[in-house]
C-alpha positions in Angstrom: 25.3 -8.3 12.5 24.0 -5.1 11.9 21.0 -4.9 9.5 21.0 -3.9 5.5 18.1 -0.5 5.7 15.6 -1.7 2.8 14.7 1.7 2.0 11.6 2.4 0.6 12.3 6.1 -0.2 14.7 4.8 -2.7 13.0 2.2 -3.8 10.0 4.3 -4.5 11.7 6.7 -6.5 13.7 4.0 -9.1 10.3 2.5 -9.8 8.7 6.5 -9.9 11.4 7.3 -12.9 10.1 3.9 -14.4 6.9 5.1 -14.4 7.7 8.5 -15.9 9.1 7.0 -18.6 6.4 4.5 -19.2 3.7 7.6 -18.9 5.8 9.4 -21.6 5.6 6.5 -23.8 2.2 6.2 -23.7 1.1 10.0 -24.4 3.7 9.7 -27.4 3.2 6.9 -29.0 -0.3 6.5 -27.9 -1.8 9.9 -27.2 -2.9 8.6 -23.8 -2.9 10.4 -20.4 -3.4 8.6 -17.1 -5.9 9.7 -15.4 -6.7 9.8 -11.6 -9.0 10.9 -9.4 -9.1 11.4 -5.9 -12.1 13.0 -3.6 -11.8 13.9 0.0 -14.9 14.3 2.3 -13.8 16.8 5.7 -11.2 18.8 6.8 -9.1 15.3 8.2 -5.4 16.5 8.4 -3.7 13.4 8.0 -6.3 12.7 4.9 -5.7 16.5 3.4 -2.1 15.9 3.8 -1.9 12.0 1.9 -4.4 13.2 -0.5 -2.0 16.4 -1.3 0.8 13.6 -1.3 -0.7 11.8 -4.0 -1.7 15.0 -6.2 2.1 15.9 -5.8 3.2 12.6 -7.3 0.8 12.2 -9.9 1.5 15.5 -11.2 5.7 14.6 -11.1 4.9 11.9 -13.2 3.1 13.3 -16.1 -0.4 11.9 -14.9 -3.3 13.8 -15.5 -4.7 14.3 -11.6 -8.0 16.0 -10.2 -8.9 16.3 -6.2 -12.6 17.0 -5.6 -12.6 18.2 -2.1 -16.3 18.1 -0.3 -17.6 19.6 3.0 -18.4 16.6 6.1 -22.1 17.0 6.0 -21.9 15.8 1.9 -24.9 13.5 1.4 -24.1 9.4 0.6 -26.3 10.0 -2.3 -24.5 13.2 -3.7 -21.1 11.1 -3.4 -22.1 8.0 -4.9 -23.1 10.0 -7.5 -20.0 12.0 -8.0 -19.0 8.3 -7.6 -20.7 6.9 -10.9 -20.2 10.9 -12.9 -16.1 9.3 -13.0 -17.2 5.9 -13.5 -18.3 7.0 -17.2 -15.4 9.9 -17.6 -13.2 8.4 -20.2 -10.3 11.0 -18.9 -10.2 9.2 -15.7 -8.4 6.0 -15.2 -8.5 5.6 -11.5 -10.5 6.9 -8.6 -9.5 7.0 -5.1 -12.3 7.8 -2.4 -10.0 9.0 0.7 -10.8 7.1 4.0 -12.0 7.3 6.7 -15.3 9.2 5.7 -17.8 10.5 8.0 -19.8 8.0 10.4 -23.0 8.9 8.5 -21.5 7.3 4.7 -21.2 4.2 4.6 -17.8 3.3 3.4 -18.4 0.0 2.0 -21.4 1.1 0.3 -18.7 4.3 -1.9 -16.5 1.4 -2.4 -18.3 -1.0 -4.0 -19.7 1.8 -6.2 -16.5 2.9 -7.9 -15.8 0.5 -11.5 -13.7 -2.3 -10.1 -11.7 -1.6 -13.7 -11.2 2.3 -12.2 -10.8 0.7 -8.6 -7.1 1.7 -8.4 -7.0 0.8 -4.2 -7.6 -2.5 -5.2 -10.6 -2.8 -2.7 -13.6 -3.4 -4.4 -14.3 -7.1 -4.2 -14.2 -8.1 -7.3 -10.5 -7.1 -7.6 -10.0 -8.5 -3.7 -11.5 -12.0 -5.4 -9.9 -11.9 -8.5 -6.1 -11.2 -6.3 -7.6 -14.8 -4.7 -7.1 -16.6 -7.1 -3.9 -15.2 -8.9 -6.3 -13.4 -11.9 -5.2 -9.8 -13.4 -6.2 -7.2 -11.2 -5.4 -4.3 -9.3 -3.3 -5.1 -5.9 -3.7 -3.1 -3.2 -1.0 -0.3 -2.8 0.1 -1.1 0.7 0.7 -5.0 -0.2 1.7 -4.5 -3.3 4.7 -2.3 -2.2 5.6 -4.8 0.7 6.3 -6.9 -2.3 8.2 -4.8 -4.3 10.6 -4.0 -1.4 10.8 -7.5 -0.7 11.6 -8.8 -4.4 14.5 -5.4 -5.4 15.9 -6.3 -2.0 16.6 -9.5 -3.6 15.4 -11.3 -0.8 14.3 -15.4 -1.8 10.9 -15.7 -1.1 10.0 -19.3 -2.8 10.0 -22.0 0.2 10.8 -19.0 2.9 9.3 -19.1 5.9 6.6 -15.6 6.1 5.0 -14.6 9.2 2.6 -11.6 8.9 1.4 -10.3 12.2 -1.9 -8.6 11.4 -4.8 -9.4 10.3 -6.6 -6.3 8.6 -8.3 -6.4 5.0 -5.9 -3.6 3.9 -2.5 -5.0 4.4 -2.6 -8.5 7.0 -4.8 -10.6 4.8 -3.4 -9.8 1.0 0.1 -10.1 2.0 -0.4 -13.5 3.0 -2.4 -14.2 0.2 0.4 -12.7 -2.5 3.1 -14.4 -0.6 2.0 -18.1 -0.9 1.0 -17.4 -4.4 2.6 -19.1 -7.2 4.0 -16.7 -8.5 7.5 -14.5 -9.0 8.0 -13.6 -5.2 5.9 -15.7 -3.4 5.5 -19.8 -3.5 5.9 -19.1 0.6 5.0 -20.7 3.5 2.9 -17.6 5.1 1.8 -18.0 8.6 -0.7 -15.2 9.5 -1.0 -13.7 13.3 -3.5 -12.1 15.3 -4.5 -11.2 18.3 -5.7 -14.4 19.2 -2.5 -16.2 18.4 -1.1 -18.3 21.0 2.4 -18.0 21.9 3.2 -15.8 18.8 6.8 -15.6 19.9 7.1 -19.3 18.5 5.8 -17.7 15.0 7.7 -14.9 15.1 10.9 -16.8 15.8 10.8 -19.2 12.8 9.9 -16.9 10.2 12.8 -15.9 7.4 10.9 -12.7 6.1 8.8 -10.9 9.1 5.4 -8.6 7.8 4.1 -6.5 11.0 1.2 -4.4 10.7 0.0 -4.4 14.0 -1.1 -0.8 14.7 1.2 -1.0 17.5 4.3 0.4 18.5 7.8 -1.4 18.9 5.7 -4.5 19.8 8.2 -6.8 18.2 11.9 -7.2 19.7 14.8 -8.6 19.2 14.3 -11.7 21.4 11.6 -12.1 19.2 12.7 -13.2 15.8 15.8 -15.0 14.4 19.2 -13.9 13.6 19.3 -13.0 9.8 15.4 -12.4 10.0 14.2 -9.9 6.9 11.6 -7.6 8.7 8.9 -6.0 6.6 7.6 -3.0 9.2 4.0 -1.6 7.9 3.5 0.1 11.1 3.4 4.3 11.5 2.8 5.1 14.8 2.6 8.6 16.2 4.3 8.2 19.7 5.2 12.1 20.4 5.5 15.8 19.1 9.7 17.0 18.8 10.1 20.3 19.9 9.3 21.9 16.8 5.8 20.8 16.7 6.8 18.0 14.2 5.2 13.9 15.0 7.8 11.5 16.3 7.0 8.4 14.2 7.5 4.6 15.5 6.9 1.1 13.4 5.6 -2.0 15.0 9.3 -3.1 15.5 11.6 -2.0 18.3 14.6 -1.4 15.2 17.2 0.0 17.3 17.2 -3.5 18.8 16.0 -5.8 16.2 18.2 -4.3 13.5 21.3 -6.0 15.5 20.0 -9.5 14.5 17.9 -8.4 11.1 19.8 -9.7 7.5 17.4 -6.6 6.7 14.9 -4.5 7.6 12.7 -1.7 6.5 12.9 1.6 8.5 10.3 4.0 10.0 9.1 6.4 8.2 10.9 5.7 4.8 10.3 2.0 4.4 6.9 0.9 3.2 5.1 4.3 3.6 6.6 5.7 0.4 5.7 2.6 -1.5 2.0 2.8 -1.0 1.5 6.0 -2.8 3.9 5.1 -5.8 2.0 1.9 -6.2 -1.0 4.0 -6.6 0.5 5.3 -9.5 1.6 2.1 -10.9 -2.0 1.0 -10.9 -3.5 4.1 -12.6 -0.9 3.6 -15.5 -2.2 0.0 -15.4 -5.8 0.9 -15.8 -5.1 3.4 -18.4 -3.3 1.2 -20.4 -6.4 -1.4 -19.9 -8.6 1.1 -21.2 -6.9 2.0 -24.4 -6.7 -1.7 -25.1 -2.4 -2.2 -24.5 -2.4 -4.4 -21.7 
């Protein structure tokens, strides 16, 4: 058996023209423009470059898009007032504080500033609490898009066996808790791993749909899971520079191995990575929509 590649690439740019079309629709019919927001504290390459990413796609898609970019000695006072100055601009749906930020802001603190109806990341707690317990809210991008991949894969989800390895706030802990849901794909039996599991191999070789997002590379293999296993691979792991000065990327699964036994799997990069920046999008168009009074 030799593994379907759930591609995230593709799968991120069918639900991209979706939400072209939608943003269309609602500047015609309802002279309203998404609007997002995204600020950057430092000089961080990797947080220039996915902020730059998610300029890029917001502009593709019609949306209405504005990057504050402020030196590493900014005060926590000046940016939780930047902070509240979008809270109150009607032009701005969403608003995305780039992380990490430096040692002397404290993140939580920024976080729990921004409107949790503006809180596009889905972080603030009151949009963590309300994903609890199944309310209206935003998801967080990274879960969200494990979701989407898993439900256009058309991979059964109700009664299915789900093993997350990980146990972070932004991906481990909400995929669990959208997977046993009751709701269109979830109603699963989620098993959650850490690493203070005991013999996680007997985890990981039950589960039907396999979430990894570890931080670490190729720790899963193939005499690891079960034949016809769906594997879910959040991990982006920076093992190497090619040649040409360009990172060699890894997941958290071995997949030259594990795709032999995999029904499906997600590759590295082009699986979930694309997804979490297009869910971004999704969301703004969600809170705009909430603000004019349509959703």
């Amino acid at each position: 058996m030799t593994a379907k590649i759930i591609s995230g690439t593709e799968t991120a740019k069918a639900i991209r023209e979706e939400l072209k079309a939608e943003v269309e629709e609602l500047k015609a019919k309802h002279n309203v423009v998404p609007g997002l927001v995204t600020i950057l504290v430092g000089e961080d390459p990797a947080s220039q470059s996915y902020v730059a990413a998610k300029n890029k796609t917001a502009h593709a898609l019609g949306i209405h898009s504005e990057q504050i970019t402020l030196p590493a000695d900014t005060g926590e006072k000046e940016l939780l007032d930047l902070v509240e100055k979008y809270n109150s601009d009607p032009k701005i749906h969403g608003i995305l504080v780039q992380l990490p930020l430096p040692k002397h802001i404290d993140e939580g603190k920024v976080l729990f500033a921004i409107d949790p109806d503006k809180d596009v990341d889905g972080f603030h707690p009151v949009n963590v609490g309300k994903m609890m317990v199944g309310e209206q809210c935003f998801l967080p991008c990274t879960p969200h898009g494990v979701l989407e991949l898993i439900q256009r894969s058309g991979t059964e989800t109700s009664g299915a066996e789900v093993v997350v390895v990980g146990r972070s706030n932004i991906v481990g802990k909400p995929v669990a808790n959208l997977m046993l849901q009751k709701r269109e794909g979830g109603n699963a039996t989620v098993t959650l791993c850490h690493t203070r599991t005991k013999d996680m191999d007997f985890h990981t070789k039950r589960a039907d749909i396999l979430i990894v997002a570890a931080g670490v590379p190729n720790m899963i293999k193939a005499d690891q899971v079960k034949e016809g296993v769906v594997v879910i691979d959040v991990g982006v792991n920076r093992i190497g520079m090619s040649d040409s000065g360009k990172a060699i990327l890894a997941g958290d699964v071995d997949f030259e191995s594990v795709k032999e036994k995999a029904a499906a799997i997600t590759p590295v990069p082009g699986g979930v990575g694309p997804m979490t920046i297009t869910m971004l999008m999704k969301n703004t168009v969600q809170s705009a929509r909430q603000h004019a009074g349509l959703a």
